[in-house]
KOLVO-898822 format. One line per field, with one value per residue (C-alpha): x, y, z. Coordinates in Angstrom, 1 decimal. Each point is the difference from the previous one (the first is absolute). Layout:
! residues N
X c(X;...)
Y c(Y;...)
Z c(Z;...)
! end
This chain:
! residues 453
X c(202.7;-3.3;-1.7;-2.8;-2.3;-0.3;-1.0;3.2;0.6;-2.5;0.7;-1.1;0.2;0.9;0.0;-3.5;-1.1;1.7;-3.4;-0.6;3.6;-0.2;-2.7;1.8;2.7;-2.2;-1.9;3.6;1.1;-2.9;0.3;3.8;1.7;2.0;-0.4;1.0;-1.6;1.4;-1.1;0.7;-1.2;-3.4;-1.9;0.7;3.8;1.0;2.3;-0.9;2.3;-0.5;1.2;1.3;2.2;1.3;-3.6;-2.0;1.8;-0.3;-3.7;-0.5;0.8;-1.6;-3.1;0.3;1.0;-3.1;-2.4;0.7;-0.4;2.2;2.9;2.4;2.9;0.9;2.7;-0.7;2.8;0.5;0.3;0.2;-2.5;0.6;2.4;-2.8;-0.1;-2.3;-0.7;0.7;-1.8;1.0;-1.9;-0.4;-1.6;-0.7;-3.4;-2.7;-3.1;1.0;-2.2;0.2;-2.2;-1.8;-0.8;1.4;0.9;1.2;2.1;-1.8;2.1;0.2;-2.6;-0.6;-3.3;-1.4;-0.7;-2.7;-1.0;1.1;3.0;1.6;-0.8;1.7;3.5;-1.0;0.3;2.8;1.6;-0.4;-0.4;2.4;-1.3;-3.0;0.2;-1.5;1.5;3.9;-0.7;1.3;-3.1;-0.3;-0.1;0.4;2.9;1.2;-1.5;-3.7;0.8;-1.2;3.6;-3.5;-1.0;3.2;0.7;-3.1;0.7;3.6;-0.7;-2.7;2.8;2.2;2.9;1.0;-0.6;2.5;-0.9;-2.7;2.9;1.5;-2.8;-1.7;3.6;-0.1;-3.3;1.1;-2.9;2.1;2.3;2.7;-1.7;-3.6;-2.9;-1.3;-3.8;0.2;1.4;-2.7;-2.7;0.9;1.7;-1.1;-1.9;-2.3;0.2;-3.2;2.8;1.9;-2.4;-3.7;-1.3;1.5;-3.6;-2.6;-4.1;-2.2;-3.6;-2.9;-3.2;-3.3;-0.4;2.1;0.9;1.1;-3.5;-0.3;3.1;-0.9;3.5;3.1;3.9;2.9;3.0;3.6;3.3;3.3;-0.6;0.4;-3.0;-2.0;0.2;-1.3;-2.6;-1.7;0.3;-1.7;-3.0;-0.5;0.0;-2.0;-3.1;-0.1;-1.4;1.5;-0.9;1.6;1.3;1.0;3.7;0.3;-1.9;0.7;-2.3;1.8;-1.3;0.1;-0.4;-2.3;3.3;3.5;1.9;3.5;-1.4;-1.9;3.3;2.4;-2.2;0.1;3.5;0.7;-2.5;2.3;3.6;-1.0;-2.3;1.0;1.2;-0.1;-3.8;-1.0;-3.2;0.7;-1.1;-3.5;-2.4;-3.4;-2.4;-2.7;-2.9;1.2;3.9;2.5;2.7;3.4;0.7;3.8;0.8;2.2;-1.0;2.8;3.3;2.6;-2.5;-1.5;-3.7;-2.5;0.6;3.5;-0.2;-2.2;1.1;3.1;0.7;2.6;0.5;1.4;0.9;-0.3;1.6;2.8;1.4;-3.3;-0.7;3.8;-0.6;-3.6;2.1;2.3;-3.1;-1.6;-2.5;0.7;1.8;2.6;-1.4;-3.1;-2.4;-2.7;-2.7;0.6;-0.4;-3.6;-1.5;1.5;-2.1;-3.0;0.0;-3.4;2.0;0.5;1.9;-0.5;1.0;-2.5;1.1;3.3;-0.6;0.7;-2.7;0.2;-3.5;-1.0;-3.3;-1.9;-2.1;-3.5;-0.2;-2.0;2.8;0.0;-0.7;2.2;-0.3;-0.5;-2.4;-2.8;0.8;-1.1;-3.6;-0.1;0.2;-2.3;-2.7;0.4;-0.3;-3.4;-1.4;0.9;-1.7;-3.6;-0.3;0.9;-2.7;-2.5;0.5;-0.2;-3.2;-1.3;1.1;-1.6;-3.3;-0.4;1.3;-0.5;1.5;3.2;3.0;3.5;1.0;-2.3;0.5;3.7;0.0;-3.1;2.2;3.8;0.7;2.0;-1.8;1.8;-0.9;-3.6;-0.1;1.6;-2.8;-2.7;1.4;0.2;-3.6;-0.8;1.8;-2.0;-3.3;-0.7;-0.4;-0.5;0.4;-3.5;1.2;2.5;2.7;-0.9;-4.1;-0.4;-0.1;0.7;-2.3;0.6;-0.6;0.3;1.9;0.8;1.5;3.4;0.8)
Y c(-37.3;1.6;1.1;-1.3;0.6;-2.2;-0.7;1.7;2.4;3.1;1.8;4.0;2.1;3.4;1.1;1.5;-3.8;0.2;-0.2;-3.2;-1.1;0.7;-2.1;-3.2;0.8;-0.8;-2.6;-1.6;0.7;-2.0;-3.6;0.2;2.7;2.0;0.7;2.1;3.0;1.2;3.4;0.7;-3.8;-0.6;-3.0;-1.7;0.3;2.6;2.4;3.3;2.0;2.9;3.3;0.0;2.4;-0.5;2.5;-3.2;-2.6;2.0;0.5;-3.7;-0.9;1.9;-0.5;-3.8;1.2;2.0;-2.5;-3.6;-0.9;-1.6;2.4;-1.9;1.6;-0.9;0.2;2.4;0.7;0.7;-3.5;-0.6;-2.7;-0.6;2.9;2.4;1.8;-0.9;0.0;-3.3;0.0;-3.1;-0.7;-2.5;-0.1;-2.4;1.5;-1.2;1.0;3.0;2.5;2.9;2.8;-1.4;-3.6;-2.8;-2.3;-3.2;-0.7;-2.7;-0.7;3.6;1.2;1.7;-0.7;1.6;-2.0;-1.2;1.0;-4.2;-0.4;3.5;-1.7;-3.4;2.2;1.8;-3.6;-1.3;3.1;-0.5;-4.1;0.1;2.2;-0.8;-3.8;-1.5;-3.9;1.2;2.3;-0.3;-1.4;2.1;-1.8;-3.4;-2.1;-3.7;-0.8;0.8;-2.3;-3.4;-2.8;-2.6;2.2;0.3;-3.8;-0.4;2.5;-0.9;-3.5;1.0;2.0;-3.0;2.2;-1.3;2.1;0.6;2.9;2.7;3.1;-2.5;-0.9;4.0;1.2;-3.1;1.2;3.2;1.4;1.3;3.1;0.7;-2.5;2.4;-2.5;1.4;0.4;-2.7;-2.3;0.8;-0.6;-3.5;-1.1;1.9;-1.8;2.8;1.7;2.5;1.5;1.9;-0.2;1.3;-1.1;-3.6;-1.2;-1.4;0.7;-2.4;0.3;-1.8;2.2;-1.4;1.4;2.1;2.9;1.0;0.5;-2.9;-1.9;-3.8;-0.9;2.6;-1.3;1.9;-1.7;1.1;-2.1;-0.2;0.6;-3.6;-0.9;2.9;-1.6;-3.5;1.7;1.8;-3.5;-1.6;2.4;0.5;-3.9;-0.5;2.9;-1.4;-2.8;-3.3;-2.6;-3.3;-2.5;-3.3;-0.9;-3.3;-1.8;3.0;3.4;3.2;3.4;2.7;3.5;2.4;2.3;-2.1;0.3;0.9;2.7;0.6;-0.3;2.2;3.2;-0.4;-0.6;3.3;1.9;-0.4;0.4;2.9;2.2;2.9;-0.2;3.7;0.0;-0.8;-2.1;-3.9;-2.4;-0.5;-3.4;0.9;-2.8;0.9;-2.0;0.3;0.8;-0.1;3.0;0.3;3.4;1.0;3.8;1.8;0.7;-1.9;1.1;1.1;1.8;-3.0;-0.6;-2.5;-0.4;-0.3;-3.0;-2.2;0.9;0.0;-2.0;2.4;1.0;2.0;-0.8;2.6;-2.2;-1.3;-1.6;-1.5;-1.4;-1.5;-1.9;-1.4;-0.9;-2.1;-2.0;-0.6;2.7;2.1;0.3;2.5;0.3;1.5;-3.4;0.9;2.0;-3.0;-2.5;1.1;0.5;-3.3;-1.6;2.5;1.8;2.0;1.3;4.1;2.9;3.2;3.1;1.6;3.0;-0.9;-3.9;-2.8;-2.3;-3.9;-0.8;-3.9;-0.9;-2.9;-2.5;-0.3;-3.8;-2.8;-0.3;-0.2;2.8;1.7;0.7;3.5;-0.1;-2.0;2.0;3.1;-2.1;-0.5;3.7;1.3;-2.4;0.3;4.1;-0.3;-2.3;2.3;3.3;-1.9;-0.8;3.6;1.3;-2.2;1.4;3.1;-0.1;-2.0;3.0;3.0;-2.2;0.2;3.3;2.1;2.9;-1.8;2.1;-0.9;0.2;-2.2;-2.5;-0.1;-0.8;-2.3;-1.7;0.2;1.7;3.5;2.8;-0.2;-3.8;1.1;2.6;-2.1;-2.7;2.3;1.5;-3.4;-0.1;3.4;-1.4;-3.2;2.1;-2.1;2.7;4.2;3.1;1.9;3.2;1.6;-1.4;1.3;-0.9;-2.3;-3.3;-3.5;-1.4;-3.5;-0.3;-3.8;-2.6;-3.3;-2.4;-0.7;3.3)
Z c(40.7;-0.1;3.8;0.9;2.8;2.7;3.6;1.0;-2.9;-1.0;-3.2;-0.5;-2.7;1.7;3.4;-0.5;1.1;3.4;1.9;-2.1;0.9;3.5;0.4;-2.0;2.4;3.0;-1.8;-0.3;3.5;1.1;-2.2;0.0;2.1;-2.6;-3.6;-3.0;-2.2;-2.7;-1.9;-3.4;-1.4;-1.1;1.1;-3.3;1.1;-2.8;1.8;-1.3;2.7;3.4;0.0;3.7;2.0;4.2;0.6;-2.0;2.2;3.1;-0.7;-0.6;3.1;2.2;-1.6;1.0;3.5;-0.2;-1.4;1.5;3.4;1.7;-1.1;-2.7;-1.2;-3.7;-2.1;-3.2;-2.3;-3.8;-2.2;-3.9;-1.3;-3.6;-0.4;1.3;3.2;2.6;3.8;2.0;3.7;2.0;3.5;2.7;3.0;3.0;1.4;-1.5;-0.8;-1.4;-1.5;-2.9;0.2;3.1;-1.4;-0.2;-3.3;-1.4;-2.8;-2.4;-3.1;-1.0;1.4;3.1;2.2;2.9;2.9;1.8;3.7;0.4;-2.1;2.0;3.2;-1.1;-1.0;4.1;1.1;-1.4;0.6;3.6;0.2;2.1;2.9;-0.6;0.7;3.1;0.2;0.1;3.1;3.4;1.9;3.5;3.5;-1.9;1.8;-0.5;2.6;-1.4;-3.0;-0.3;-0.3;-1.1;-2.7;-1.1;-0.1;-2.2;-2.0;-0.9;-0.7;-2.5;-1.7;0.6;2.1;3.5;3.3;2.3;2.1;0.0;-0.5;-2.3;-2.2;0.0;-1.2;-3.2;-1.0;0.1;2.1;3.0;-0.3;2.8;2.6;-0.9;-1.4;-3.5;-0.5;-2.4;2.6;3.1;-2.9;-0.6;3.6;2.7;2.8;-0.2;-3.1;1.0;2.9;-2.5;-3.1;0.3;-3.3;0.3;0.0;-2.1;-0.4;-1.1;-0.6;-1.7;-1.6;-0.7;-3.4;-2.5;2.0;4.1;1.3;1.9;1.5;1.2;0.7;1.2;1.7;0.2;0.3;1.2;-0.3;-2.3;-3.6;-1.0;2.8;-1.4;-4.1;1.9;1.5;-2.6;-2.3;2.9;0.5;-3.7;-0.7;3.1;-1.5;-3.7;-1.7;-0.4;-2.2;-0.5;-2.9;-0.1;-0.6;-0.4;3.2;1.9;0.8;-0.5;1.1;-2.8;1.2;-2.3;-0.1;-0.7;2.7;-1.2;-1.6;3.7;1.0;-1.9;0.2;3.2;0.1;-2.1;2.0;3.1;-1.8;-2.5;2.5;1.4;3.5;0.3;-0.2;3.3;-1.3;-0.1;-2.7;0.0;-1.6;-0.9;-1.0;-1.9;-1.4;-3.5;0.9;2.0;0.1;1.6;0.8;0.1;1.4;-2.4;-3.8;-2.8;0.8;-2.6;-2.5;-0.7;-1.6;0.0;-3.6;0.5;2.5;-1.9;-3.7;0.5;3.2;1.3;3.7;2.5;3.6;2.7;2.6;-1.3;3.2;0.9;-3.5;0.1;3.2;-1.4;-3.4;3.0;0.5;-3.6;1.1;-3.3;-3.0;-0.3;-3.9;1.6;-1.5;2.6;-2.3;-2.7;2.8;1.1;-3.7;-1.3;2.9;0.1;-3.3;1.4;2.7;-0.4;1.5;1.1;2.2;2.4;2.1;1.6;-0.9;-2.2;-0.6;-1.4;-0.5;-0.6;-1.4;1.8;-2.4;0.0;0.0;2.5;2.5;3.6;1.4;2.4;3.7;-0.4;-2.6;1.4;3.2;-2.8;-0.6;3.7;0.5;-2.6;1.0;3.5;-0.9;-2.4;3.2;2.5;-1.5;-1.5;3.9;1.0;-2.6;1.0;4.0;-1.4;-1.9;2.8;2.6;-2.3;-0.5;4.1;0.0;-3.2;2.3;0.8;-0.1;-1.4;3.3;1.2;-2.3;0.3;3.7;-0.9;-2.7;1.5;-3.3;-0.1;-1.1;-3.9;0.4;0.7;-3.0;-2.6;0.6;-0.2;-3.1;-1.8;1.0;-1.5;-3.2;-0.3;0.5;3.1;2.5;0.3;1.6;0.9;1.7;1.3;1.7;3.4;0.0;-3.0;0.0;-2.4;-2.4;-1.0;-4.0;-0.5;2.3;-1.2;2.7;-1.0;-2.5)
! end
C-alpha cells in the first residue's frame, strides 16, 4: 500500500529535511499528541531509500531534543518501506502547545501552520483549564451556615429535584467538596454572596446620547447571580422603549429589543464571564444602543467569526453552566449566540480591552418614550435655559462695570472661576463681547448683546 501524508504522518525525502520535519513533528504534537516521519519517501509516497548508520539515528534525535520544546523523546530506528531502507521516527507527547524552533505550529491536513498570538493562548488554556478554573474552587470563609436553605428550595424545584438538607443538597449538586462550599455554590446560594465574592455585583447606567459623557441614570446592584440576571432584565426593560399591539381584545407591551434575546445575553454574560476579573457585569444604555459588557475576552481560542458562523462554544465555567442547564437557563449545546440573532439579527459582538460586548440596536420608531429619555430632554433644556440666563447677568454686569474682573464676576455670579471663563469665552466666540487691554488694567467692550443669546 502506497504512503500517504496525513495529519499524523509526514513523508521526507532525506534527512537534509529534518528542520522541515521537526516542525511537522510539533505541528503534530499539537492537533494530536504523537505522530510519525518517515525519511527516505517522497511526498508522492515513492520510497526512494536513507543511507543511515547508529551516528544518523543518534543525531536525529538529539536534534528533536534540541529543537522542540517541551522535551519529547521519540523513537527513531531503521525501517524498510517498499523494500527500501528508510528512517521511521515515532513521537508523542502530552504537553501541549509545543513549539519547534521557538514557534509554535498546527498540523492541517499535511500541512503545518504557525500559530497565531490567539490560537497559542487557547492550547495555554486548555493546557491549564484545569487550574485555571474559578467555579470548582474551594470558596474561603464560606460555611453552611452562610447559605440560603430558601434559595435552595427554589432552586431545586425549578430543576425539579427535592431538598432535604443544605449539606445534603450542596453535596447532589456537586458544589461542596469535603463539607468546604465551592465558589460556584456561594455564587448562587449564599445569603450574601458579596461576603466571599467582590465582583458579585452588577452596574447599570443610562447616557443621554451615544457615548459616557453624560450619565442621567447609574445603580449598582449586589446579590446571588440568579438576582443579578433579573436585575439587569429589569433596568434595561425599565430604560427602553415599549410599544404595544393588540392580540385579540387584549394590549400587549412589545419592547424595542425582544426580550429573550434581552435575556440570554444577559444570561451568558453572568455564566461565561470571567470570575477572575474582579470587574462585574456592566449595562450601558445608550441612545442608539444598549451594550452588556461581560469581563473576560472568548474563552477556548474562540473568535467572533467562530461564534456566529459557526455557532460553536466554549464554557469557561463548567460547573456554573451545569447548574444553570439544571434550571433551563442554557443549553449544554451552547444555542445562546443562535438564540440572540434569530430574535435580533442586528445584534453584534465584539471584544474591547479585557471585555466582551453584546451590543443591541434600539429602533427609531414613534414609541413611547422611556423614563430616562425624556429625563435626557429635560436635562438639555433645563442646561440651554440655565446658561442664556447666566449670559445675559454677565453682559448685564460688564455693561455697569466694563472693568469687572473674573473675580468679581464669579462671586457676583456664584459661578467658579472655570464657570466664569468658559462663559466669557462662548461670548468671545459669538463676537458678542472683547478684551481691550491687558488683563491687569484693561477692560470689556460689549460688541452686540441680544437679550436671550
Amino acid at each position: 500500500m502506497a504512503l500517504c501524508e496525513s495529519e499524523t504522518l509526514e513523508l521526507k525525502k532525506s534527512t537534509s529535511e529534518l528542520k522541515d520535519a521537526i516542525i511537522s513533528m510539533a505541528a503534530m504534537l499539537n492537533k494530536h499528541g504523537n505522530g510519525e516521519v518517515i525519511f527516505g519517501v517522497k511526498d508522492d509516497g515513492a520510497a526512494v531509500g536513507q543511507q543511515f548508520s547508529a551516528k544518523t539515528l543518534r543525531s536525529i534525535s538529539q536534534a528533536i531534543a534540541a529543537h522542540i520544546e517541551p522535551r519529547v523523546y521519540p523513537a527513531v530506528e531503521g525501517k524498510t518501506a517498499h523494500g527500501k531502507n528508510c528512517i521511521h521516527v515515532s513521537f508523542h507527547g502530552e504537553s501541549a502547545p509545543y513549539f519547534a524552533f521557538g514557534r509554535a505550529y498546527m498540523r492541517v491536513g499535511d500541512d503545518d501552520r504557525p500559530l497565531s498570538a490567539r490560537e497559542l493562548e487557547g492550547l495555554f488554556v486548555k493546557k491549564n483549564k484545569e487550574e485555571l478554573r474559578w467555579d470548582n474552587k474551594i470558596c474561603k470563609n464560606a460555611a453552611y451556615s452562610d447559605i440560603s436553605a430558601q434559595k435552595m428550595r427554589s432552586f431545586l424545584k425549578k430543576a425539579g429535584l427535592a431538598f432535604d438538607s443544605v449539606e445534603n443538597s450542596l453535596s447532589k449538586l456537586g458544589i461542596s467538596s469535603d463539607g468546604k462550599i465551592l465558589n460556584a455554590g456561594a455564587l448562587l446560594f449564599a445569603k450574601s454572596p458579596q461576603k466571599f465574592i467582590s465582583n458579585a455585583k452588577l452596574r447599570c447606567a443610562v447616557f443621554a446620547g451615544t457615548d459616557t459623557v453624560t450619565a442621567l441614570d447609574m445603580k449598582e446592584f449586589v446579590g446571588d447571580v440568579l438576582c443579578l440576571i433579573d436585575e439587569a432584565q429589569r433596568y434595561i426593560l425599565g430604560n427602553i422603549h415599549t410599544g404595544m399591539r393588540i392580540d385579540g381584545l387584549e394590549r400587549v407591551d412589545v419592547p424595542e429589543i425582544d426580550p429573550e434575546a434581552l435575556r440570554e445575553a444577559v444570561i451568558n454574560a453572568f455564566c461565561h464571564r470571567d470570575y477572575h476579573n474582579p470587574d462585574s457585569v456592566n449595562i450601558a444604555i445608550f441612545s442608539d444602543r444598549v451594550e452588556i459588557r461581560s469581563p473576560g475576552l472568548l474563552y477556548g481560542g474562540l473568535t467572533i467569526k467562530r461564534i456566529t458562523s459557526e455557532k460553536v462554544s466554549e464554557r469557561r465555567n463548567d460547573l456554573l453552566a451545569e447548574l444553570f442547564h439544571q434550571i433551563h437557563y442554557v443549553e449544554k449545546w451552547g444555542q445562546g449566540i443562535r438564540k440572540i440573532l434569530s430574535k435580533e439579527p442586528s445584534a453584534s459582538f465584539k471584544e474591547v480591552g479585557r471585555q466582551f460586548i453584546t451590543v443591541f440596536r434600539r429602533k427609531k420608531d414613534n414609541a413611547p418614550r422611556s423614563s430616562a429619555e425624556k429625563l435626557s430632554d429635560n436635562y438639555q433644556k433645563t442646561t440651554q435655559k440655565t446658561t442664556q440666563k447666566t449670559t445675559q447677568k454677565i453682559l448685564d454686569s460688564i455693561s455697569k462695570n466694563p472693568e469687572i474682573t473674573r473675580k468679581e464676576l464669579a462671586v457676583l455670579l456664584g459661578l467658579t472661576g472655570d464657570g466664569v471663563k468658559f462663559h466669557l469665552s462662548n461670548l468671545r466666540k459669538k463676537s458678542l463681547l472683547r478684551r481691550v487691554g491687558p488683563d491687569k488694567g484693561g477692560h470689556w467692550e460689549i460688541i452686540h448683546a441680544k437679550r436671550g443669546d
